[in-house]
N, C-alpha and C positions, 0 to 999 in steps of 0.2 A: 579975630585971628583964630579963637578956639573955634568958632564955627565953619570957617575954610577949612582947617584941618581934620575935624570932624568930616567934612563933604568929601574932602580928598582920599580919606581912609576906606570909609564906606562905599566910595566910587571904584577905589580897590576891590572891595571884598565883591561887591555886585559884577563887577567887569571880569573877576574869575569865571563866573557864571556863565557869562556873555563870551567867555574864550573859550572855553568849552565846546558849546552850542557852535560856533563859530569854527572852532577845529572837526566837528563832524560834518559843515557844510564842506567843509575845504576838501575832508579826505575824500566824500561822495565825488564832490565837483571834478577832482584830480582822474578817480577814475572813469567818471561818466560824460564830463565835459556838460554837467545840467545841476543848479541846485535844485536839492532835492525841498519842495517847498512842504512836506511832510514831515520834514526831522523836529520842529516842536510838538505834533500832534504825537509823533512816535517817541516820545521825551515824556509825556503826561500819560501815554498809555502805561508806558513804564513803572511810573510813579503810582498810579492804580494799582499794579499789579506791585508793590515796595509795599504800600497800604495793608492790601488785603493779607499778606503776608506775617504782615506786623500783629493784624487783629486777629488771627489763627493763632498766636500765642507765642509767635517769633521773635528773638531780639531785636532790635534794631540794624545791626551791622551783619547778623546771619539773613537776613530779609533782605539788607540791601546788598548782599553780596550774589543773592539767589536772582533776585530782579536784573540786577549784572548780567549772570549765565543767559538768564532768560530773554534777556533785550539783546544780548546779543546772536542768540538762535530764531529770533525774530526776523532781524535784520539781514542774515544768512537767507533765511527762508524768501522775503520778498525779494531778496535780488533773484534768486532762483526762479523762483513762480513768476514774477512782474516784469522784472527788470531784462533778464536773458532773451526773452522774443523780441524784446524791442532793441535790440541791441544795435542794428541794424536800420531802425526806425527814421522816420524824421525828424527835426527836431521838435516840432511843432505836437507829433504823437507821442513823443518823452516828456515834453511839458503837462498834457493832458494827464499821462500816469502820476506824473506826482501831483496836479491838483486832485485828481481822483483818489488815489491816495490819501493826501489831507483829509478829506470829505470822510472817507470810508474810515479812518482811523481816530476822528473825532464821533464819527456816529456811535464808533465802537464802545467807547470812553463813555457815549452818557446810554447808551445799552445796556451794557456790561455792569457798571457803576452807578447810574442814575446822574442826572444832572445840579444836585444839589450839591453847595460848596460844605464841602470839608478842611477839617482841620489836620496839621500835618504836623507829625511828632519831630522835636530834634534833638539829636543824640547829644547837643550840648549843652553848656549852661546858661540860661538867658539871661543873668545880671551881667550889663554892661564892665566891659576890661578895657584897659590900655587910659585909665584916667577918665572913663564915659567917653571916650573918642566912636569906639567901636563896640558890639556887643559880642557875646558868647558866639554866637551861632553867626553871625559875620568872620568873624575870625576862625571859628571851625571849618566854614564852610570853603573858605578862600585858603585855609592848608591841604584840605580834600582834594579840592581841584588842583592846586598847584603835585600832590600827589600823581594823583591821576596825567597831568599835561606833563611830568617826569618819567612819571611809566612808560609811555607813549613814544616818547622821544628815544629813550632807552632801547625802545620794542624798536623802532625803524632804524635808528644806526645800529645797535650791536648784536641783531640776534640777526639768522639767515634767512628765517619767515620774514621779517621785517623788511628784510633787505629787497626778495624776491616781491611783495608787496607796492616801493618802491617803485622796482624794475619792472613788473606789470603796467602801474599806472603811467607811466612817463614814458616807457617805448613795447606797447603791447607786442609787434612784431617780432623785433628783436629777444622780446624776454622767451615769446616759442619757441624761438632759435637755439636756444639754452638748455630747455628745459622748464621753463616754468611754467605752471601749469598757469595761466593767465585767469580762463572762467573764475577757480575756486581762489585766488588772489583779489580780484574783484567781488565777490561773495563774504570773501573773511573782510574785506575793510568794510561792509556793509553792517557786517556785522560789529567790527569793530567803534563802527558810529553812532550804531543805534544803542550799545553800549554805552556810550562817553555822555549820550543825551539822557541818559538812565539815570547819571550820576548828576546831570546838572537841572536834572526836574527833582531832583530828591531834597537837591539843596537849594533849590528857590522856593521847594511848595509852604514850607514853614513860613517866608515872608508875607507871599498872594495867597496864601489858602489853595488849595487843590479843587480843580472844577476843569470839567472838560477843553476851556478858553483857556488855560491858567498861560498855557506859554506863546499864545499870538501877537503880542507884543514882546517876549522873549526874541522870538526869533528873530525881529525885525531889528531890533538893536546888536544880536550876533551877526544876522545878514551884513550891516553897517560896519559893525567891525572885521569881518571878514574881507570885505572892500575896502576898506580903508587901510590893512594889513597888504592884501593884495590875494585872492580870492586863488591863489595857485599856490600860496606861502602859506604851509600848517605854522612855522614860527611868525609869520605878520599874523595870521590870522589868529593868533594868540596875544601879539603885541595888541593888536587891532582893537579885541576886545576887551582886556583890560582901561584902553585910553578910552573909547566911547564909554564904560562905566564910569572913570573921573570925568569924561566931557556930562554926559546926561546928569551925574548930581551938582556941581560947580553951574551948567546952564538953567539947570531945574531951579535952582536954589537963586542965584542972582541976577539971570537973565531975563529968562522966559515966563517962570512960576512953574508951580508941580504937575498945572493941569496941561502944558503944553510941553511936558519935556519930550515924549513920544514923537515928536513933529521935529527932536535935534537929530533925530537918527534919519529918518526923511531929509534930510535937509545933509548931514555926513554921505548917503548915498548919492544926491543929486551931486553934491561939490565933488566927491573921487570921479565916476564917473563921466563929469565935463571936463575936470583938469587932468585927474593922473587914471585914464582906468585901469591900468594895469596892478592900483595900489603902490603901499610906500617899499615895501619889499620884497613885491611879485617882476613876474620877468616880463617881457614887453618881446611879444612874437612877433617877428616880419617873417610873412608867407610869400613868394613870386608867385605871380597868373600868367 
């Protein structure tokens, strides 16, 4: 029993991670209608850039608050430069930019940084809390996010960027009609994302070590959860990813084994998917032709 509960916890703390990552696919998705399959490459870039910051002689939390600004003036930038020409595109050449993307943004990562794994500081205490169920930096890591997915939430219902944000993504037309400026709406949640994946490579790299791969299996377990939430729901796609982190430690652990938990999120995407695509708490579109 202390070992389910033990898996249950820590599948908590992991699945903060995974909601995260998951909420930045969703806000892309919401306003571009494509995931973006470069938000873990742009999550690790991040995290390079948290590092080097740290080893200049910087706090922890002033480093990782500067990687924030700067992952988020990132994300601003590639919608503007990348993403604005194609706006129009097919969908087939919006797919391209973001495999190209990935590509270009992991090349960047072992350019920049070299490709040897590193080790990743945490701002907490690593002797195990809550009776050895959970560890320091489990439990840190999963109030940070939970932080951050409040912020968040806060920012889109009660402030008027938020709001305007919103009202871009979900009726671009209408929101011109208004006044809102749609482009730089579209722009700030880019930036808004690449921000959120800023914070969820900062607080995984401590687990996997930091290497230019560190989050390719990351994203594919937020992907899952994002689907499984409902890939149009920032709140499923939150829920989403918390429950794949208790499915993947509960299936790793008594199911499957460790070396095939990877294959439970493959397996989460195939089942939404064929049964519910729309997810457990996304809307379900009927279009007439």
């Amino acid at each position: 029993m202390e070992g389910f509960i033990h898996q249950v916890i820590s599948g908590i703390a992991t699945g903060g991670i995974y909601a995260s990552v998951a909420l930045a696919l969703v806000m892309i998705y919401q306003a571009t209608h494509h995931v973006n399959f470069a938000q873990g490459e742009m999550a690790t870039f991040s995290t390079y850039i948290t590092l080097t910051f740290i080893n200049a002689g910087l706090s922890y939390w002033l480093a990782f608050g500067l990687a924030f600004i700067v992952s988020f003036a990132i994300g601003v930038l590639i919608e503007r430069i990348l993403m604005r020409p194609m706006q129009n595109a097919p969908v087939l050449s919006s797919v391209g930019i973001f495999v190209g993307l990935l590509l270009i943004v992991n090349s960047l990562s072992g350019w920049f940084f070299d490709y040897t794994i590193k080790q990743f500081p945490t701002p907490f205490p690593g002797k195990p809390m809550w009776g050895g169920y959970v560890s320091g930096h489990e439990l840190g890591s999963t109030g940070v996010t939970l932080v951050v997915l409040i912020g968040v939430y806060l920012f889109f219902r009660h402030t008027r960027l938020g709001l305007a944000m919103r009202a871009a993504a979900f009726n671009p037309v209408s929101s011109r009609l208004v006044g809102v400026r749609v482009g730089w709406m579209l722009a700030l949640g880019w930036g808004l994302a690449a921000a959120i994946g800023s914070v969820a490579g900062c607080m995984v790299a401590p687990i996997v070590f930091l290497d230019p791969n560190m989050m390719s299996g990351i994203l594919l377990y937020a992907f899952a959860g994002a689907l499984l939430g409902g890939i149009d729901s920032p709140l499923g796609a939150v829920l989403g990813g918390f429950a794949v982190g208790v499915i993947e430690n509960l299936g790793g652990a008594y199911v499957v084994g460790t070396e095939l938990k990877l294959t439970l999120a493959l397996v989460i995407i195939v089942t939404v998917l064929t049964i519910k695509p729309s997810g457990l708490m996304g809307r379900v579109v009927h279009s007439r032709v």
